[in-house]
matplotlib code that plots the C-alpha trace (Angstrom):
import matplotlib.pyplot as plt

x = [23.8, 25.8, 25.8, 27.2, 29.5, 31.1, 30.5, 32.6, 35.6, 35.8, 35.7, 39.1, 38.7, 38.6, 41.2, 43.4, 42.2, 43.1, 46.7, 47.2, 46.0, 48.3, 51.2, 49.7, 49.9, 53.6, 54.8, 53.1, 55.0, 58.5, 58.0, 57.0, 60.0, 62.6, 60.8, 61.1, 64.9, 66.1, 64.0, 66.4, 69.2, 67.9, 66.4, 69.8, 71.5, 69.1, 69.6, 72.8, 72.6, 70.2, 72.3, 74.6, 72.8, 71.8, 75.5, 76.4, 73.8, 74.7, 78.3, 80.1]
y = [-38.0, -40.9, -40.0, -36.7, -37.7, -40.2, -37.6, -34.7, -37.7, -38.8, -34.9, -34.0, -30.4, -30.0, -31.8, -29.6, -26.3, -27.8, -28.7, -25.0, -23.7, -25.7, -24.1, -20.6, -20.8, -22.7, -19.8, -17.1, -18.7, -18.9, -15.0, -13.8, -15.6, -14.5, -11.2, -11.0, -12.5, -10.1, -7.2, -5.0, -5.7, -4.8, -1.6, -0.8, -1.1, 1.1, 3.6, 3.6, 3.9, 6.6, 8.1, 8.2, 9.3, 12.0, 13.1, 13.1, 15.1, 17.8, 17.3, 16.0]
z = [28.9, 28.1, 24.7, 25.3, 27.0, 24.1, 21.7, 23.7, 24.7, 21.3, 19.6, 18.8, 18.6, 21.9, 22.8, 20.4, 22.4, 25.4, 23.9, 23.1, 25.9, 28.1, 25.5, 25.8, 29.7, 29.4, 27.1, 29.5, 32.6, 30.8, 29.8, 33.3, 34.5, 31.8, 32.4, 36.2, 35.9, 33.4, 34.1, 36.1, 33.9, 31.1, 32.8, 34.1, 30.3, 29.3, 31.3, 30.9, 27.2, 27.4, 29.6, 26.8, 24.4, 26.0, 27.2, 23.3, 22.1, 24.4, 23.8, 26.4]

ax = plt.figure().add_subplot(projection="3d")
ax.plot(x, y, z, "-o")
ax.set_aspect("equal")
plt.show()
């Protein structure tokens, strides 16, 4: 067991998973965020945008 143990703590690939794992879940929290924070705003641009494009195409 001992053994095992030495063997897993001294592997380095699984140290590297764990590194960009802790990235993946750093990235996913920064993109919810910028997601939830600019979410409306962007909604609201493009709405306005398509509401635009949709007055030009029927001419007014």
């Amino acid at each position: 067991m001992l053994r095992k143990l030495t063997r897993f703590i001294k592997e380095e690939e699984g140290v590297t998973m764990v590194e960009y794992a802790l990235i993946l879940a750093l990235v996913a929290i920064v993109a919810i965020g910028a997601w939830t924070t600019l979410g409306e705003s962007i909604k609201a641009k493009l709405m306005t945008a398509g509401g635009a494009v949709e007055a030009a195409g029927s001419g007014g």
